[in-house]
C-alpha positions as CSV (number, residue, x, y, z in Angstrom):
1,X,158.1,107.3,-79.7
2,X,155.9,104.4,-78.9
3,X,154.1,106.4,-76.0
4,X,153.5,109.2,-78.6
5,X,152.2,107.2,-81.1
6,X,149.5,105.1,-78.5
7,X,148.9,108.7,-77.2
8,X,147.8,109.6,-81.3
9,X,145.7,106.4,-81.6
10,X,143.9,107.6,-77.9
11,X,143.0,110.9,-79.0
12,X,140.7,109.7,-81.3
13,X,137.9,107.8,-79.2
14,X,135.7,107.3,-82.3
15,X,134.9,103.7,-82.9
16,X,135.5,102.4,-86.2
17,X,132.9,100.9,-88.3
18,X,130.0,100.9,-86.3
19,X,127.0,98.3,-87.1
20,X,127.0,97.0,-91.0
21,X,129.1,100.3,-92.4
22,X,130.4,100.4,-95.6
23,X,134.0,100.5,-94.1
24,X,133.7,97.5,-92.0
25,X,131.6,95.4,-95.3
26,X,134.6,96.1,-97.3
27,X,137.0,94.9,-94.7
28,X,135.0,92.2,-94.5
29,X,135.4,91.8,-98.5
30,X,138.7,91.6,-99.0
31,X,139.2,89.2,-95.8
32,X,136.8,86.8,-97.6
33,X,138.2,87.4,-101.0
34,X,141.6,85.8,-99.3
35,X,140.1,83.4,-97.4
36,X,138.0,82.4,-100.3
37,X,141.5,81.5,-102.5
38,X,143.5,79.8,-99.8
39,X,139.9,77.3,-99.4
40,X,139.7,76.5,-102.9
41,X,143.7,76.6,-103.0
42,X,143.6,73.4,-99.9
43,X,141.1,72.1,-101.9
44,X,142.5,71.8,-105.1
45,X,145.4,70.9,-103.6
46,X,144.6,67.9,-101.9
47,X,142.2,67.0,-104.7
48,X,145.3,66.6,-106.9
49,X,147.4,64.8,-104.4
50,X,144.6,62.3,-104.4
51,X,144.5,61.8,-108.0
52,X,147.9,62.1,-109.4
53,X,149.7,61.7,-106.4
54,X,151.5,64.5,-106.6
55,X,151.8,67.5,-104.0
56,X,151.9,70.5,-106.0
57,X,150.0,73.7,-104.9
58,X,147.3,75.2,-107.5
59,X,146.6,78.8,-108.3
60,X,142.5,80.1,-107.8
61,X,142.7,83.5,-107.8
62,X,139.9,85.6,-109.1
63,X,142.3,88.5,-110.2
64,X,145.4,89.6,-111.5
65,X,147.5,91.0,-108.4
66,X,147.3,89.4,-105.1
67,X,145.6,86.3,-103.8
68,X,142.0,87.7,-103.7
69,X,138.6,86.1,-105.7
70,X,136.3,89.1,-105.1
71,X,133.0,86.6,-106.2
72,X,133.8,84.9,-102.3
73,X,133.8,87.9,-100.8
74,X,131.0,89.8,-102.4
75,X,129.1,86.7,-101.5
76,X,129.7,86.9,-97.8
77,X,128.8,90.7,-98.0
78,X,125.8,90.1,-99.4
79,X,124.7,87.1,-97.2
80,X,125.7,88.9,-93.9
81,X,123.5,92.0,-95.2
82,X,120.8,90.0,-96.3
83,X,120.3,87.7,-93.2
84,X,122.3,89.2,-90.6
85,X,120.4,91.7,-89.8
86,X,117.2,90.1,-88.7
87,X,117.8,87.3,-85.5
88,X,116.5,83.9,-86.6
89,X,116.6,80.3,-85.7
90,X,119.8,78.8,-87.1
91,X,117.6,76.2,-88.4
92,X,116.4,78.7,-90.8
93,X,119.5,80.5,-91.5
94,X,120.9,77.0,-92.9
95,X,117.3,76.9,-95.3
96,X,117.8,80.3,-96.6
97,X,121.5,79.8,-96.9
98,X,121.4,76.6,-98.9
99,X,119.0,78.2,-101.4
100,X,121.2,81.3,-101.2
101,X,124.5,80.0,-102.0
102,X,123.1,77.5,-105.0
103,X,121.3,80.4,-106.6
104,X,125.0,83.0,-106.2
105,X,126.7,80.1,-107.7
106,X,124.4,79.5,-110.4
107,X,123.8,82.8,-111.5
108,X,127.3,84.0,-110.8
109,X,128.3,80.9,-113.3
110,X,125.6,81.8,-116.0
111,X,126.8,85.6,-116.0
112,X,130.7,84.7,-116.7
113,X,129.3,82.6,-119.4
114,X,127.4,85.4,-120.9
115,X,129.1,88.0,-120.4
116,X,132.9,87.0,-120.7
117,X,132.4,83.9,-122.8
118,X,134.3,81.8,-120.1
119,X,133.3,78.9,-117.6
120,X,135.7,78.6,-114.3
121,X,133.8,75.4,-113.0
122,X,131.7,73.0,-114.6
123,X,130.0,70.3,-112.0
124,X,128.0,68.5,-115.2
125,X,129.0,64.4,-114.3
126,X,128.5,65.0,-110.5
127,X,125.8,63.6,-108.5
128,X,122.5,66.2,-107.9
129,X,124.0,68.7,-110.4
130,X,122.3,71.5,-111.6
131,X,122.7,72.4,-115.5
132,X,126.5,72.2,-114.1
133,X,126.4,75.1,-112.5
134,X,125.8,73.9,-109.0
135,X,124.7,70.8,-107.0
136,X,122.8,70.1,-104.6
137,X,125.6,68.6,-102.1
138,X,127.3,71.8,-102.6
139,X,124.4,73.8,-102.1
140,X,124.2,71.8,-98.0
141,X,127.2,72.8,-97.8
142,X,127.2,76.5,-98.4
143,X,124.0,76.3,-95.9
144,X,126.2,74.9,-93.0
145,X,128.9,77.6,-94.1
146,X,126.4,80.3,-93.9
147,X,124.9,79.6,-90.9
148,X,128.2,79.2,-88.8
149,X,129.3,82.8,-90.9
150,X,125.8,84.7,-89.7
151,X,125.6,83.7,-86.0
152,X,128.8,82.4,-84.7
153,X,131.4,84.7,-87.2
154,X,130.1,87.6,-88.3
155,X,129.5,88.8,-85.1
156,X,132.8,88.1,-83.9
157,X,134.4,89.3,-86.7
158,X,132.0,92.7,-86.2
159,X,133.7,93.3,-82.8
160,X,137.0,92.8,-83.9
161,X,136.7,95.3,-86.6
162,X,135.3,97.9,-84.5
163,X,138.3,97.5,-82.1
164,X,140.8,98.9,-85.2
165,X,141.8,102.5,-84.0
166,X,139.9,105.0,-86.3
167,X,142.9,106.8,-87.4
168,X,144.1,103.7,-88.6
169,X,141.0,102.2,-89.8
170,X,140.2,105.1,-91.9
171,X,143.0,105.7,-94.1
172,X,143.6,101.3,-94.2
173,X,139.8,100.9,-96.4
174,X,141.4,103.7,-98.5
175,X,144.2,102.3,-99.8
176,X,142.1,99.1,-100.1
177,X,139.2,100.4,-101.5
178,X,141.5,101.9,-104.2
179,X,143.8,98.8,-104.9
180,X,141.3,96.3,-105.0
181,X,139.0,98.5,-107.3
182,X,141.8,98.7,-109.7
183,X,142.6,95.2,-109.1
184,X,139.5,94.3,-110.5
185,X,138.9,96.6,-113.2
186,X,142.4,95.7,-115.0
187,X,141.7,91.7,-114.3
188,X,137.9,91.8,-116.0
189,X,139.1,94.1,-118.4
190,X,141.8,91.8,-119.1
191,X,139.0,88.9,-119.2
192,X,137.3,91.2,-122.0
193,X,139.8,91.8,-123.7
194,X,141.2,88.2,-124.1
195,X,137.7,87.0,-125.0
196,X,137.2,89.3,-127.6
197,X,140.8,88.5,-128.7
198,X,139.7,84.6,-129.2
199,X,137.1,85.7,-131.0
200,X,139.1,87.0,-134.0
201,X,138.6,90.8,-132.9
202,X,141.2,93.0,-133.4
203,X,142.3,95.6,-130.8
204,X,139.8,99.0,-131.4
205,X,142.1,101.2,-129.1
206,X,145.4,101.2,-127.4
207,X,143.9,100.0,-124.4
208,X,143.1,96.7,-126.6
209,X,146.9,96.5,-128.0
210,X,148.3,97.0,-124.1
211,X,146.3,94.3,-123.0
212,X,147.3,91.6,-125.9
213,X,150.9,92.9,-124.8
214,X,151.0,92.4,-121.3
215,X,148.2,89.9,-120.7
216,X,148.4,87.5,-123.6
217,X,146.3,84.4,-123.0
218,X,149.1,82.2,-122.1
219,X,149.8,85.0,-118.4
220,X,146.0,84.5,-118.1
221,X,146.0,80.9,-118.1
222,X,148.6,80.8,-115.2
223,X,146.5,83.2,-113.1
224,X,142.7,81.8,-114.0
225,X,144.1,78.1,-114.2
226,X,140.4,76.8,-114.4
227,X,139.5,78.9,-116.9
228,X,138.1,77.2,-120.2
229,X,136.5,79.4,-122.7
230,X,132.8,78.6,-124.0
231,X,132.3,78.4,-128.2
């Protein structure tokens, strides 16, 4: 059975993913989307030791199902396409990547303001802050993260990825592609809908009175434990 089923993997000599394809970007995606959580989870969690003295492990997810914050790995996605694809001195890298990751934060803060009413960090108080949304100690240290990701990860990562056997790389994004689309459709949806609900606004549809059912704002609360909504 086992010789069969290396013989099926060999009969495809295909590699998967070649160069920045959208099937090896997406893996990428959801790898940084958990990586993302389980960083800000250590964080938060040591954080809270430190002031309360207490070891209790926080939730930071960015969606409803599973431990995945799509914003981290949409960000990597973008950085590794956007300066991973030209060869530059890591000097510069760090630059472009400090700028970078202050402006994704930043902007990425000001949309979820906007356009869901909510705020998930606030940095006002801190030292070198920037309108709250981002500082500029945080914004070295997303150039040092970016730098190590573009020339000493990414193209690590790259040749692990292409290693996957096609025939199981293929159908693998599918399923991916399709629960993590979902994933994040119900959760913003969800978002929507519960921003809209603290508003005073009645449901419109059914869709509306299924979502005040089965994600009320107190189950939202336990999954986007950060979240604070803006008058």
């Amino acid at each position: 059975m086992i010789s069969k089923f290396k013989n099926w993997l060999k009969s495809d000599n295909k590699v998967f993913a070649k160069g920045m394809s959208f099937s090896k970007m997406f893996l990428i995606f959801v790898l940084f989307s958990f990586l993302g959580v389980i960083y800000e989870e250590i964080i938060g969690f040591v954080k809270h030791h430190h002031i309360y003295g207490e070891w209790i492990w926080p939730v930071r997810k960015g969606v409803i199902y599973g431990p995945f914050n799509p914003l981290y790995g949409a960000a990597v996605v973008f950085i590794i396409w956007l300066l991973g694809r030209k060869k530059r001195h890591p000097a510069k890298t760090f630059l472009y990547g400090a700028l970078l990751g202050g402006a994704i934060e930043y902007i990425v803060s000001l949309l979820m303001e906007l356009v869901l009413g909510i705020a998930s960090w606030d940095y006002t108080g801190r030292p070198l802050n920037i309108m709250g949304r981002t500082t500029v100690l945080y914004m070295i240290f997303w150039g040092f993260a970016i730098m190590l990701l573009v020339h000493y990860i990414y193209p690590y990562l790259s040749k692990w990825i292409e290693k996957i056997p096609n025939k199981i790389g293929k159908p693998l994004v599918v399923v991916l592609v399709i629960f993590m689309t979902l994933n994040m459709i119900i959760s913003w949806t969800a978002l929507g809908r519960a921003t809209l609900r603290n508003k005073g606004y009645e449901p419109f549809t059914f869709i509306g009175e299924f979502y005040d059912k089965v994600y009320p704002d107190e189950f939202l609360k336990t999954i986007y434990t950060n979240m604070k909504w803006v008058k």
